[in-house]
C-alpha positions in Angstrom: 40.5 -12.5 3.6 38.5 -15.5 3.8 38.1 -17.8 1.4 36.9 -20.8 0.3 36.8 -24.3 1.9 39.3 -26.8 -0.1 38.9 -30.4 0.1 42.1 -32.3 -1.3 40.5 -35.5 -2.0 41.6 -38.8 -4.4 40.7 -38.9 -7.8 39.3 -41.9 -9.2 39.0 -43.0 -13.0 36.7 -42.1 -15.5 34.2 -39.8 -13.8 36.4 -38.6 -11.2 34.3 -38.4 -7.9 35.4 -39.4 -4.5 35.3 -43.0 -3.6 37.3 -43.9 -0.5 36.0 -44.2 3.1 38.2 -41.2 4.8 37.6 -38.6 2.6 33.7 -39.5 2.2 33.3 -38.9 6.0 34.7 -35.2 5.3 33.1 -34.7 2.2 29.4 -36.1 3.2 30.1 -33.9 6.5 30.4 -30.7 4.3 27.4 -31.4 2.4 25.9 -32.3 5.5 26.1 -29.1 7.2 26.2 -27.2 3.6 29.2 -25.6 3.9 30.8 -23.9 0.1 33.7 -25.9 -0.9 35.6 -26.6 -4.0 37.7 -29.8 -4.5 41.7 -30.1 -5.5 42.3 -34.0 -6.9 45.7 -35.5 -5.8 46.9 -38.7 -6.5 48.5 -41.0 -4.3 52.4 -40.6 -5.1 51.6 -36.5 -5.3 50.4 -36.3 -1.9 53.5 -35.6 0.1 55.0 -33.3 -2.3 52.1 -31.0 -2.3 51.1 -31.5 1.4 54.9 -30.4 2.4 55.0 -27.7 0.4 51.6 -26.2 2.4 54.1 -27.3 5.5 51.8 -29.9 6.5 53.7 -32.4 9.2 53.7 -36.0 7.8 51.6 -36.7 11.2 49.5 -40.1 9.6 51.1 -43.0 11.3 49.2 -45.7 9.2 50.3 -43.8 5.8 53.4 -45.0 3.8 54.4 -41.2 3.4 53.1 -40.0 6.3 50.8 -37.9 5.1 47.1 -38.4 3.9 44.0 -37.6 2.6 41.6 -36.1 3.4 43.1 -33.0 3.9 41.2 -29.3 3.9 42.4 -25.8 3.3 40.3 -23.9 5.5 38.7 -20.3 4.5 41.0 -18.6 7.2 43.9 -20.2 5.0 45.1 -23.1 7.9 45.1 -26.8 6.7 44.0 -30.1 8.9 45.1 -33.1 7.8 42.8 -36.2 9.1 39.3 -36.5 9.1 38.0 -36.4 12.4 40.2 -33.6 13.4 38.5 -31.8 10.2 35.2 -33.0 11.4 35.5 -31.0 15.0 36.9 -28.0 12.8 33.6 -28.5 10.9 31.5 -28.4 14.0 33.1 -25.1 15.4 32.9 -23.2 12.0 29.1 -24.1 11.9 27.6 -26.0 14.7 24.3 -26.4 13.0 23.1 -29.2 12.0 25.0 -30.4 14.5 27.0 -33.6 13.6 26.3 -35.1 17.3 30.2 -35.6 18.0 29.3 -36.4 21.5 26.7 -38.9 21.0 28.7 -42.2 21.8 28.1 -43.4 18.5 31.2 -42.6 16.2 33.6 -44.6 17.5 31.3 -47.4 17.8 30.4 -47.3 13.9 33.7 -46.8 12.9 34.8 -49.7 15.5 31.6 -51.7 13.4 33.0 -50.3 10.2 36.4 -51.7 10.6 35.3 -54.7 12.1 33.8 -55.7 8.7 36.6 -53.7 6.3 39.7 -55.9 7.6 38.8 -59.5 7.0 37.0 -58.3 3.6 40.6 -57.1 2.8 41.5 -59.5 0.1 38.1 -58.9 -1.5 38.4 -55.4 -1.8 41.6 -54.3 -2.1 42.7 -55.9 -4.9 39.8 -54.4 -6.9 40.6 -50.7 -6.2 43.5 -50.4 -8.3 41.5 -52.3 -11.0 38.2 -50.7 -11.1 38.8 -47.5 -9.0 42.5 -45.9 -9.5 44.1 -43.4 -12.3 47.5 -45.5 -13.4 49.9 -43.4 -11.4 47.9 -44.2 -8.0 46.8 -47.3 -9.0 50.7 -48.6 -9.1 51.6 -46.8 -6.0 48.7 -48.7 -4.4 49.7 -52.0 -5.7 53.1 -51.1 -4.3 52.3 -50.2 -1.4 49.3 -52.8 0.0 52.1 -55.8 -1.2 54.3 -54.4 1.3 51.0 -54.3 4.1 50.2 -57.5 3.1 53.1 -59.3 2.4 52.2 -60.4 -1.1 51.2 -59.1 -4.7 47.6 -58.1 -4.3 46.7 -60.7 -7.3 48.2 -63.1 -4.6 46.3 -61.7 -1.7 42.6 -61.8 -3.9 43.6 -65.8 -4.2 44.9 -66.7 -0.6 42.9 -68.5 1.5 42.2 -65.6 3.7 40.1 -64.8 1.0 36.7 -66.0 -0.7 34.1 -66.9 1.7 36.3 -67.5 4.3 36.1 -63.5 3.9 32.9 -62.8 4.0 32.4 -65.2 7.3 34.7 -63.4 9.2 33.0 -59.9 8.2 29.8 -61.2 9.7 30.4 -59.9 13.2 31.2 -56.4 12.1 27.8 -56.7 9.6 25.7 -57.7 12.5 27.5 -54.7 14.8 26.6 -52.5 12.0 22.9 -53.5 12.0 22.6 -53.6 16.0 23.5 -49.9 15.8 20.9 -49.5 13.1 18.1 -51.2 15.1 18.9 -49.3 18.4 16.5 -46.7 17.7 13.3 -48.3 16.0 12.2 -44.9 14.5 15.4 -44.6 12.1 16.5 -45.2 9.5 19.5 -42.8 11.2 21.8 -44.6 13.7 20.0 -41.7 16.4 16.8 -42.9 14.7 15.1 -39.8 12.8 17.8 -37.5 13.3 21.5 -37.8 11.1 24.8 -37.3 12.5 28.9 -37.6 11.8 28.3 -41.6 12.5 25.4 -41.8 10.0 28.2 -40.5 7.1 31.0 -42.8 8.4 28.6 -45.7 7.7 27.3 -44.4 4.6 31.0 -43.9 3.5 31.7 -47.1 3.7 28.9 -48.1 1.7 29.7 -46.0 -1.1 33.3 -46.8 -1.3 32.1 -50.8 -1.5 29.8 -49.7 -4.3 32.3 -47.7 -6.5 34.5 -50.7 -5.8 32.3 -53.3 -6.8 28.7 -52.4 -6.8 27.7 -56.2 -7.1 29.5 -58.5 -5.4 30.9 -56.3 -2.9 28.0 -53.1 -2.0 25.0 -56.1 -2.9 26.3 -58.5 -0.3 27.3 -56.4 2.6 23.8 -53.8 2.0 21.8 -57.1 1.3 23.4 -58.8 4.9 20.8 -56.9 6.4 17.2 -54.6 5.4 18.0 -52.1 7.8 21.8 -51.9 5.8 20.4 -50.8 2.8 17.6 -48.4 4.2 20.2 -46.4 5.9 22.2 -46.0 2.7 19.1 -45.1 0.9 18.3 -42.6 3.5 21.9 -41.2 3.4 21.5 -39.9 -0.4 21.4 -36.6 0.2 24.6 -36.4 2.2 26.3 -38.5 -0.8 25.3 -36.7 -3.8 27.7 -34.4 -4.4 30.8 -36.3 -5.2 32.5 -34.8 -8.2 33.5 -31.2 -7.5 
């Protein structure tokens, strides 16, 4: 019997609604191509519990458990673990709108993407357990980034990697981000007029810097450049439904 679509996702606090990058690019992806789903909230130190009891492999190599979210039940009862591999699942249970998985774009956005994330690390990771996380994740995330880092995340906001010394070296992935952008005059899309998976990757990003810090993190990086913050704009729709 089918059933239907599951999207384990991270809570965040207060108004619990998605906020990180990874599980934006599933979720905008679903609302994207308007497929019925339903969310299940799990928080960081639940995740391998639950996702070995569905007898999930621990197959995330850049995860200290090894296993991660997103994750997705599908309606024939299988679960996929990582979001891309969801994203081609996505694209055979219902090719239209297409996400344009071939169009030599995603890896190039999410090449961008990262490009500005890393050196912005001290910046933004010490705010998500702050001003994003439930207490239970929030200390397995301060727990976990110290060992990444190789300092207390207080430490790592106040090193010298930090600061503007930060923000200069995300300046080459902003200025990646708005080549893409500009690459097709007729946008605001990164295919110009028409939205695909690389569109939500971007737009991921942008929301995840917004729930983190709406003003001096989303205001600087959608402010770097015009065509930045039109994309977000135009990227609304695939956004809006973050809560359930």
């Amino acid at each position: 019997m089918s059933q239907e679509l599951v999207l384990f996702d991270l809570p965040s606090k207060g108004r619990c609604a998605c906020w990180s990058l990874n599980p934006w690019k599933t979720r905008a992806a679903l609302n994207f191509k308007g497929i019925p789903y339903k969310t299940e909230w799990v928080e960081y130190p639940d995740m391998a519990a639950k996702f070995e009891s569905f007898g999930i492999p621990p197959t995330a190599e850049n995860s200290p458990s090894g296993w991660s979210i997103p994750a997705v039940r599908m309606p024939d009862g299988s679960y996929i673990m990582d979001s891309r591999k969801i994203a081609d699942a996505l694209e055979s249970m219902k090719p239209e709108p297409s996400l344009r998985l071939d169009s030599g774009y995603v890896d190039r956005v999410q090449t961008a993407v990262l490009d500005t994330m890393k050196p912005l690390a001290p910046v933004i990771m010490p705010r998500i357990p702050e001003m994003v996380l439930n207490p239970s994740s929030a200390e397995y995330f301060r727990t976990t980034r110290a060992k990444r880092f190789g300092m207390p995340l207080e430490e790592f906001a106040k090193s010298e990697q930090s600061g503007e010394v930060a923000w200069k070296g995300a300046e080459p992935g902003l200025r990646k981000i708005a080549k893409i952008l500009r690459e097709h005059a007729d946008g605001p899309f990164v295919l110009g007029k028409e939205p695909s998976y690389a569109d939500l990757v971007l737009a991921g990003f942008l929301v995840m810097a917004a729930r983190v810090d709406q003003n001096d993190v989303f205001e600087r990086i959608a402010g770097f450049d015009d065509v930045i913050s039109k994309h977000y704009e135009a990227c609304q729709k695939f956004v809006n439904r973050d809560d359930h």
